[in-house]
N, C-alpha and C positions, 0 to 999 in steps of 0.2 A: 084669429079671434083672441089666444090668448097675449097677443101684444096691444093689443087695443083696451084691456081689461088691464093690464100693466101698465101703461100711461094714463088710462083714465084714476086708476090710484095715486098719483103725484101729481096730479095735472089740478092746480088750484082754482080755473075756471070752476069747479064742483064746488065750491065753497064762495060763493058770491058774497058774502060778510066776512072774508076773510084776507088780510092781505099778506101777502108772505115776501117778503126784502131777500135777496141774494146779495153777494158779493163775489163778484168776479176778478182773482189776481193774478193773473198772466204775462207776462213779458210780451210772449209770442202775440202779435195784434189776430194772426187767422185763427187758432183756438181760442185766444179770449172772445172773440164773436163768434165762432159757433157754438162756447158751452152760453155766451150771453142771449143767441137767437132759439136754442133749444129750451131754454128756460123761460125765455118771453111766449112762446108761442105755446107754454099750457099756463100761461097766468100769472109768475113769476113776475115782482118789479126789482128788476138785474141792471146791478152797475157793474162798471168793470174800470180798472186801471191796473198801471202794469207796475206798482211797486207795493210794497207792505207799508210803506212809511203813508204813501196817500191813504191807506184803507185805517189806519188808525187813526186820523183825524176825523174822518167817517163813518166810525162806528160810535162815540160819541151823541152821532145828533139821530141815526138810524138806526133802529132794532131789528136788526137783519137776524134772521132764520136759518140761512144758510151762507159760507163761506167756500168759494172754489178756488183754490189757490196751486201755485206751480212748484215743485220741490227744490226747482232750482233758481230763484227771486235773486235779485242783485239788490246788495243793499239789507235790510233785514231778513233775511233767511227762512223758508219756512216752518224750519223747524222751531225759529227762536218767537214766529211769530205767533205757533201754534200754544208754546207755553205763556204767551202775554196773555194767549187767548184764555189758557186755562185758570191763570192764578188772579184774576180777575172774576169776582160773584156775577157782576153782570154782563158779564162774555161768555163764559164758562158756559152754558148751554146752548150756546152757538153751533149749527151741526158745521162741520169742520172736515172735507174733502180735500186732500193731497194729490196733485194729477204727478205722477212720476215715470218716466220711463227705465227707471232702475229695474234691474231683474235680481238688484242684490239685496239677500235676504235679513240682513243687518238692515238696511235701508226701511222696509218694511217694517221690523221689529221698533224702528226708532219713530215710526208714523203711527203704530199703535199705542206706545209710550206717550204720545201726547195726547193721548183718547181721540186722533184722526181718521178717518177711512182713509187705504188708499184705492185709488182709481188709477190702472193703469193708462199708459198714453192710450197704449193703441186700442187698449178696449172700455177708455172713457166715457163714451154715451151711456151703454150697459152697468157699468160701475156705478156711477152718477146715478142712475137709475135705480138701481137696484139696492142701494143707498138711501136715497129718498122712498123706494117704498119699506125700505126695512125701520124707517123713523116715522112712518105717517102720522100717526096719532099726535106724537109730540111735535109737529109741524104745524099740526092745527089748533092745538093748544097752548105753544110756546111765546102767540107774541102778546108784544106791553101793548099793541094797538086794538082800539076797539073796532066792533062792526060802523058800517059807512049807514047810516043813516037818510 
């Protein structure tokens, strides 16, 4: 019971006037489609590609709500992509997921210095998760898009 009352909280199917943008940044193609198909299937409209530099031209044109991104990006870094994110007015409240499989605690410390969660690999769905319910509110407040008329 209480996992169904857990995903029914992030799960944006509940808010039918609401649309909520993901971004998916991955390298790896098998985790960028399973955090892309876990995010589709409670209502989430999730792109995904596997470098930082695609994801800057596309955030731009899309007001994405959430970003899930890899620690270890080729090409810009997610550490360097996490402070574009921040010094930037209209990024800056972009919620901002680091999936890492570091267990070192510098690592960590430098994904909370860019105001990031992290999400470990291997307990990514739960993180992720548990992530989006600790932002609900401003998930359903945050975007520049209106209701679907």
């Amino acid at each position: 019971m209480e996992a169904i009352a857990h995903n029914q909280m992030w799960d944006t199917r509940l808010c039918p006037n609401r649309l909520n943008f993901a971004l998916v940044i991955e390298e790896a193609d098998n985790l960028r489609h399973s955090v892309l198909a876990r995010l589709r299937e409670h209502g989430w409209l999730a792109h995904g590609v596997n470098r930082a530099e695609q994801a800057l031209s596309m955030l731009v044109h899309i007001p994405y709500n959430l970003i899930v991104l890899d620690s270890e990006l080729p090409g810009i870094g997610a550490m360097d992509f996490a402070r574009i994110l921040r010094k930037s007015k209209d990024w800056r409240a972009i919620g901002l997921v680091i999936i890492s499989g570091s267990e070192d605690a510098s690592c960590a410390d430098q994904i909370a210095e860019t105001g990031a969660f992290l999400a470990r690999r291997s307990t990514w769905e739960e993180d992720l998760f548990g992530f989006l319910l600790s932002r609900g509110e401003a998930f359903r407040m945050n975007s520049a898009c209106g209701p679907i008329l």
